[in-house]
N, C-alpha and C positions, 0 to 999 in steps of 0.2 A: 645302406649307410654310405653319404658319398664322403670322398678323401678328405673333405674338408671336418666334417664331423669326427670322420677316425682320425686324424690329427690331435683333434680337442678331445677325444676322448681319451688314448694315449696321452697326451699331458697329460691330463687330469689323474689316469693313475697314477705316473711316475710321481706328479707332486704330493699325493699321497704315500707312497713309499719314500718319498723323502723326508715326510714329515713323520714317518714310527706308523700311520694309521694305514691297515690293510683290510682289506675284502677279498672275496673270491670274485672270479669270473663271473660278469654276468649272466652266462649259459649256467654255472652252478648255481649262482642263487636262485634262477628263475625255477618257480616249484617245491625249492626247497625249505622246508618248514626246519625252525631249529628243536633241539629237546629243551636247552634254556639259552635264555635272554636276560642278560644284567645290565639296567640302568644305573648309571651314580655318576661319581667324580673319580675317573679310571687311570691311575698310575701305570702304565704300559711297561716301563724301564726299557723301552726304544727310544735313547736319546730325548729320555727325560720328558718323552711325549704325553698329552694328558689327553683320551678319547673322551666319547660321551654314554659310548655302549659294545656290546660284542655279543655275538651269538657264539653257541655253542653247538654241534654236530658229533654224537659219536665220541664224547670224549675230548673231542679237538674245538680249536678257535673255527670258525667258519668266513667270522667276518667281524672287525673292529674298526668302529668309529663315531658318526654320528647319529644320537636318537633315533632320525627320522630311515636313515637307511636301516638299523636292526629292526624297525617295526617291517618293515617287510619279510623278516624269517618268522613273525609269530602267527602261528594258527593256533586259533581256539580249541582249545582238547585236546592238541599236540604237543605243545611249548607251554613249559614252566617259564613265568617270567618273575623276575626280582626285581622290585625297585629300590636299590638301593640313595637314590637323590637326598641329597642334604644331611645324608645322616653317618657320613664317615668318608672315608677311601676305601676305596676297589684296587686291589693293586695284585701282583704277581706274588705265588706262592715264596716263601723264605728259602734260602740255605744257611745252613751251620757247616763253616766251612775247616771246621776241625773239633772235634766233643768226643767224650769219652760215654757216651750214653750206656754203652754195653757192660765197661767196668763200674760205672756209677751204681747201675742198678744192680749188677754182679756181686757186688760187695754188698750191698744190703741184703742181699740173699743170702748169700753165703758168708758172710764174714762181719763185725761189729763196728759201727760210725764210730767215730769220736769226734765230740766238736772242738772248735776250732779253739776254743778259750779254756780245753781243760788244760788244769796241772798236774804233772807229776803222780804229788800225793793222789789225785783223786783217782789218775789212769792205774795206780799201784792198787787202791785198797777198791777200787768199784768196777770201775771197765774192767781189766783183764781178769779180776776175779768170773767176772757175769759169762766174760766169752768164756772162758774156759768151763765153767758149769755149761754152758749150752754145747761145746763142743762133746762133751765129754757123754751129755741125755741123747744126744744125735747119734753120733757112734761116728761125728768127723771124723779125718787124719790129719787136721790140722786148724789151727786158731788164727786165724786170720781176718784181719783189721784195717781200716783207713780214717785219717783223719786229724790225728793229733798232728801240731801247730809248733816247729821250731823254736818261733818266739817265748808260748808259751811252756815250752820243756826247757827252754835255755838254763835256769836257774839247776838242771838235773836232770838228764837223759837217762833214762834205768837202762842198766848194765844186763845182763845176760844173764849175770848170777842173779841179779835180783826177781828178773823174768824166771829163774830156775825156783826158785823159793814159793811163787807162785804154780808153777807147771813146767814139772819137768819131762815127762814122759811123752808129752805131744808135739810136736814142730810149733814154735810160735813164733808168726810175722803179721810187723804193725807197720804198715806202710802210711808216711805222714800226707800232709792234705795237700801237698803239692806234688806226688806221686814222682817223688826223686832221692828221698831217704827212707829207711825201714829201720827199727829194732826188732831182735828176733832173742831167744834162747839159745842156749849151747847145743839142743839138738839140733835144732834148725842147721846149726853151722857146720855139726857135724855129718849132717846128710850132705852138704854142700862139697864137703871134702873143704872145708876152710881149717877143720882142728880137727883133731879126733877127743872121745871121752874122758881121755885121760888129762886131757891140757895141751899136750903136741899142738902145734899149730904145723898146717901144710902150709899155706897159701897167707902169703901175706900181703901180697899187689896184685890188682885183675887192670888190664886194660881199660881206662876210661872209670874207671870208680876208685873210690876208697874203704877198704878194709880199717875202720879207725882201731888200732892198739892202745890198749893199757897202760900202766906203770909196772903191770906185771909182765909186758911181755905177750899179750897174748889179745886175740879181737876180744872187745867191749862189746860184742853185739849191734854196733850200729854203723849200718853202711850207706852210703851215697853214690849216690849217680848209678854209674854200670854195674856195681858191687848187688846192688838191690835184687836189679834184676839175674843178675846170676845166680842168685841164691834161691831166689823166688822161683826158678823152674823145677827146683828139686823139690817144692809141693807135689805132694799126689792131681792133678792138675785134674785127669779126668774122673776123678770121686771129687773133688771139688766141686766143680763144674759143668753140668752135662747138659745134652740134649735138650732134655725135658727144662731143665733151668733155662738155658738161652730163649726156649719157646715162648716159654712165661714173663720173660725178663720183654721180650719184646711185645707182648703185646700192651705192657706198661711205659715201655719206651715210645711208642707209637704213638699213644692216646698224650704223651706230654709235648711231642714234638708237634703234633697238629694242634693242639691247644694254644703253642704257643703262636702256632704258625707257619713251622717247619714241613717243605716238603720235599727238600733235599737234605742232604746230612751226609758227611764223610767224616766215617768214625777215624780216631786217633789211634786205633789200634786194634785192630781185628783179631789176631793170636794170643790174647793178654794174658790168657789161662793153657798156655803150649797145647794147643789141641783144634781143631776147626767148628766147632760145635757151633757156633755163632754165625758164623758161614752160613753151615749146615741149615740152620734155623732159618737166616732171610731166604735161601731159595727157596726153602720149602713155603714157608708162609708164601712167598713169590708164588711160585707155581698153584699154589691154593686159591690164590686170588687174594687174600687177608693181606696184602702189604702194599699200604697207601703213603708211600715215601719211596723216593729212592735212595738207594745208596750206595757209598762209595767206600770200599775196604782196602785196606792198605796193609801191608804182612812185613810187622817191624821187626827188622835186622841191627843185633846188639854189637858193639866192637868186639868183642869176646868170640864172636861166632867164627866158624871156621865161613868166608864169605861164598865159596861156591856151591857148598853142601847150602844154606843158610836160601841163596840166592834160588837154588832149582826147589825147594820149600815151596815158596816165595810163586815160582812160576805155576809150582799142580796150583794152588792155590785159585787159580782162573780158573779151575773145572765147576768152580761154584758160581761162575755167571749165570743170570739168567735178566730178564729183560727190566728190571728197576735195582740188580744187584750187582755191583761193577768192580769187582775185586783187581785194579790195572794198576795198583802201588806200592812201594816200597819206604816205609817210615824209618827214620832215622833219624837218630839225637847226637849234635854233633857238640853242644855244650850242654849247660845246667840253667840257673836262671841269676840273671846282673843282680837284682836284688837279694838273691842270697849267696852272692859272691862268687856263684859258679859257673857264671856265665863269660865265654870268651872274650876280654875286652882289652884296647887300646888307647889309651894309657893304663898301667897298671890300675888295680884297687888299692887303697889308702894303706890297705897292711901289706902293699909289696908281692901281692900274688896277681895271677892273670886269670884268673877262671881254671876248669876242666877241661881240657879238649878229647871226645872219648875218639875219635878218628883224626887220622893224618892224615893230609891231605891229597897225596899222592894214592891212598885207599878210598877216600870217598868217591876222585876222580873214574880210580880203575871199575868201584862200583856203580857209579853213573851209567859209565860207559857199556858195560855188560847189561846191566838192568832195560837201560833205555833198548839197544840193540834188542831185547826179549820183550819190548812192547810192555815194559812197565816204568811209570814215572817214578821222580823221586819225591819224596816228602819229608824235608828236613825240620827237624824242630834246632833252632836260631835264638839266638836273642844279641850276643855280645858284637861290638862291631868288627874285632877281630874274626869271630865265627863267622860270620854275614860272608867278610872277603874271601876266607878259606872255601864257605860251599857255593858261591858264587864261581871263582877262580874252578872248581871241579867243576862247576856244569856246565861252562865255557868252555873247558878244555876237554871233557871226555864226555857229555851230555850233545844231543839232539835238541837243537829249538824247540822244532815239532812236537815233543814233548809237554810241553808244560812244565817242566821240574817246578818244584815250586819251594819255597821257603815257609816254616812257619814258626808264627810268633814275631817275632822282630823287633828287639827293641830298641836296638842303635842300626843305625846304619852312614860309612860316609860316604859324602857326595859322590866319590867317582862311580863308587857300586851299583848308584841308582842307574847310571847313564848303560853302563856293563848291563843293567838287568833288562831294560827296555831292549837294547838292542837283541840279546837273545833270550826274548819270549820265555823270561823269567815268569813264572807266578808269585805272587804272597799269602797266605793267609792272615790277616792280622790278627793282633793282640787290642785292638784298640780299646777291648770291653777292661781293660788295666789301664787303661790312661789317664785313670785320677788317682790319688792321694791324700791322705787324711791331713791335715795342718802337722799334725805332728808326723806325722810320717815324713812331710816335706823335708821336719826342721831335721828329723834322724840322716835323712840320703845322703848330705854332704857329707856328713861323718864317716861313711865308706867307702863314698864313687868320688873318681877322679871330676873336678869341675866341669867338667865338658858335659858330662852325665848327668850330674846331680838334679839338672833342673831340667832333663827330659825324661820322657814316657816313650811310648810308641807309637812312630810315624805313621802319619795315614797320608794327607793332604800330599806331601811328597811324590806319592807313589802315581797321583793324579795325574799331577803336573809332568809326570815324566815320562807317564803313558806305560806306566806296569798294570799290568792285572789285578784288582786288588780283592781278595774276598773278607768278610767279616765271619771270627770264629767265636766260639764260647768258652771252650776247654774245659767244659762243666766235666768233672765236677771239679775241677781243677781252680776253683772259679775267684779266691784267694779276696771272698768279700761283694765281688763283680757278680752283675745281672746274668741270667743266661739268657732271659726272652731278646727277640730280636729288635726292640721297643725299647727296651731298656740298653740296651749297647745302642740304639740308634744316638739316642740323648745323651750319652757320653762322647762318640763319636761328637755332634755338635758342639756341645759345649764343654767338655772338658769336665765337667763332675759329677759325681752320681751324689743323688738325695739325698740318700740315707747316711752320709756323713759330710764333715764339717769341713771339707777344702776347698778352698781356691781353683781355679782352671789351672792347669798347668802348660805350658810347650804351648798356649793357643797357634802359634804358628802355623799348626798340623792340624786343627782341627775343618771339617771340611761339613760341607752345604746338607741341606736332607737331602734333596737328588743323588748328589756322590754317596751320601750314608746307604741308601734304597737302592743305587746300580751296584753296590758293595757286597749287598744282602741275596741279591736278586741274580741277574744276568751273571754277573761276573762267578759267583759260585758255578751256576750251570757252567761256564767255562772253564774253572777248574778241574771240573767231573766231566767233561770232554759232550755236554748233552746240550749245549748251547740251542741247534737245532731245533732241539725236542722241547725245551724247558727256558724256566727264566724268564720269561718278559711274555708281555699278551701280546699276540702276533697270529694271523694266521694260519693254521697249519700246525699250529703248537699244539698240546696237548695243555687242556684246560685248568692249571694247577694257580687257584688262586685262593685271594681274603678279602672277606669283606670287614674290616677294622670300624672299631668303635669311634676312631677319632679320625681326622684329616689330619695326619702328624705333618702334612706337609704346611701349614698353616697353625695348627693349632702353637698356643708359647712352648716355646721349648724345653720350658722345665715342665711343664705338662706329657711331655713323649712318651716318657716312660711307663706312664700310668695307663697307654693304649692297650687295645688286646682285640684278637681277633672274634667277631661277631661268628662268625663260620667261616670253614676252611673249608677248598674242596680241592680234589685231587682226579685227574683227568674227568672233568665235568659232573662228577657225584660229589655232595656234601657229606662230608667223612666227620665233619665234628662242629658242634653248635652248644654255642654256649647257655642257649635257653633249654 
């Protein structure tokens, strides 16, 4: 080869790695046959690049780009080939960059739904009667629930006495459908150490929650925010929840997430039932071979906690890594949520209150700073814009760039914060899959949020422009009406409204491109999960975690997106789920 040639051949890679499209060495390809070969219309999320094909080797990419160069890895009787051409996108495997999969399915195991539109009367005389009959044929220790809907309880929140008239003898907690208040029974409360049986009340403030009081003097049974979950740990956790459940739980969890698409996922809360059981379960399936996603576990620390006992928790918590199970984070809720009033914010709310703040800021910083030092991130759940500048202000002050900390949720944020975030290698997970609004829901929001609010949702476009990380989450089941698939938050993400009801766009401001929607879903997750490397985008070298989608959502009308779905998913080069 004389210099003039390797000149032009050297360009000619480098402008292929400028353009997202990569090959191996010609000395590898020569010889080498692939296991598969996909033709189509290939979303890479390499800077938005679009190939025409990639072989696969072993799991891995071997070589992306054009038709004519993958026909060179197929041997007959060697290479599986796909042609996908004209009949959808080819694009990189999904993430869900923050869900509750584990307590989603946890609760229908163990413990009774309620939807989202019952009242009262019906939770009094049919739901809690049915859990209590099935707790009681079981031989549970305890009645436990998710589901019931503020809005809809508003008119009458059952009291404790009245849960006692139903069941008194068993722990009863009903955790609502935004996983931030509970009703519970007078035993419930009294295992807690909140009263004892007699009426006594111990404890009438916890750190970052509310214990709501009576006219008598004494808890009503229904607590918010940090209250919930301190009560909640005094469940029998491991007869609740074991082993053998998490095992089963996931192999249910698996088949929905690659259905939809998913083959990243960083659960919202890894310890939900005080015990490691879930843990326990992805290694093991790991180590089996059975676990075709990876994941990212997070070991949530309450205000209540004593922080360094809480923190070295937190840390054995790593011993359950193993090569798709990445247990390196620390969850933490530093408000509630703006729309129902508990969320951090600046200017007041209409009735004169500021939100919950369950940490000060001077504590989250100190926690940053220990945590990061121990090789673990933080992962805040956010929404208010006072909240934002509080865990912002700690990750700056006591956090490592290097890190990633990340924020999650987000649903104000102001200007200077954005600039604060870029600069130190802030993350977000968004909320965006809540960025629309019913017509009537529009007309309700003024009525509680300061104007500055009223007529936002949550930021995405911003985040773009200022060069943050952004990733797209679900919060399923947290999901408050919202899509979980990654197709249906894409088409909100665009246009600001989901189908299935009757609102207007809201904030279009913020609303941002399908490429920003797909680098959201895609790459940027793996970057949150520190596997950038490994995952995320079709590149060589990568491990082959992709979809072949029914629609070209980069084209197809946008009110069409949501109705896309994956034809087959596959996860390092095996087809793990097909919809035929």
């Amino acid at each position: 080869m004389n210099k003039a040639f390797k000149r032009l051949f050297t360009a000619f890679l480098a402008l292929l790695l400028v353009a997202g499209i990569s090959c191996c060495s010609a000395k590898e390809a020569e010889g080498t046959p692939a296991d598969l070969v996909v033709y189509g219309k290939i979303f890479t999320s390499e800077n938005n690049q679009l190939a025409e094909a990639f072989a696969v080797k072993d799991g891995k990419y071997i070589y992306v780009g054009d038709r004519k160069g993958a026909e060179d890895f197929v041997e007959n009787g060697k290479t599986e080939v796909v042609d996908y051409t004209g009949k959808g996108l080819v694009m990189p495997g999904c993430g869900n960059g923050h869900a509750h999969y584990m307590l989603g399915y946890a609760l229908q195991t163990v413990g009774t739904m309620v939807d989202m539109d019952t009242d009262p009367q019906k939770f009094m005389t049919e739901i809690l009667p049915a859990a209590v009959k099935q707790a009681r044929e079981s031989g549970a220790k305890a009645v436990f629930g998710q589901g019931w809907n503020l809005a809809s309880f508003q008119s009458h929140i059952p009291t404790r006495q009245e849960i006692d008239a139903v069941c008194s003898d068993i722990p009863v907690y009903f955790l609502d459908d935004e996983c931030h208040k509970a009703i519970t029974n007078t035993l419930m409360l009294v295992h807690a150490g909140i009263m004892k049986e007699d009426g006594t009340v111990l404890k009438k403030e916890l750190r970052g929650g509310v214990i709501e009081i009576g006219a008598d003097g004494t808890p009503t049974g229904f607590l918010s925010e940090q209250a919930q979950t301190y009560v909640r740990q005094f469940i029998d956790h491991e007869n609740l929840y074991s082993l053998d459940m998490a095992l089963s739980n996931l192999s249910d969890i698996e088949h929905r997430m690659l259905s939809e698409g998913y083959t990243m996922y960083h659960e919202g809360w890894g310890n939900y039932f005080v015990n490691n059981n879930y843990y326990k379960a992805l290694q093991q399936m790991d180590k089996a071979g059975k676990l075709h996603f990876v994941a990212g576990l997070p070991y949530e620390i309450e205000s209540w906690m004593d922080m360094d006992e809480a923190l070295g928790r937190a840390v054995d918590a790593k011993k359950f890594a193993s090569k798709r199970v990445i247990p390196g984070w620390i969850k933490i809720l530093l408000d509630g949520t703006v729309e129902s009033g508990t969320g951090l914010i600046d200017p007041l709310y209409l009735n004169g209150s500021q939100g919950i703040a369950n940490w000060e800021e001077k504590d989250l910083t100190e926690i940053t700073r220990k945590a990061n030092a121990r090789g673990l991130t933080l992962h805040v759940h956010v929404m208010g814009n006072k909240g934002v500048r509080t865990v912002v202000n700690a990750f700056v002050n006591g956090g490592k760039d290097e890190m990633r900390n990340t924020l999650v949720h987000v649903r104000n944020v102001d200007a200077p914060d954005y600039k604060r975030m870029a600069d130190h290698n802030i993350y977000v997970t968004s909320g965006i899959t809540w960025h629309h609004f019913s017509d009537e829901a529009q007309k309700e929001l003024p009525k509680m949020l300061p104007a500055v609010m009223a007529t936002k949702a949550y930021p995405m476009k911003s985040f773009f422009d200022y060069g943050i990380p952004v990733s797209i989450h679900s919060d399923y089941p947290a999901l408050s009406g919202s899509p979980d698939d990654p197709f249906g938050i894409m088409e909100i993400a665009v246009t600001g409204t989901y189908p299935q009801e009757n609102g207007k766009p809201i904030w279009t401001e913020e609303l941002v491109t399908r490429e920003q929607a797909l680098t959201a879903m895609t790459i940027n997750c793996a970057k949150q999960m520190f596997i950038e490397d490994e995952r995320g985008s079709i590149k060589a070298g990568k491990y082959a975690d992709f979809l072949l989608v029914d629609k070209d959502v980069l084209t197809c009308p946008a009110d069409d997106i949501h109705n896309a779905k994956p034809e087959e998913t596959y996860f390092e080069g095996k087809k793990v789920f097909s919809r035929g």
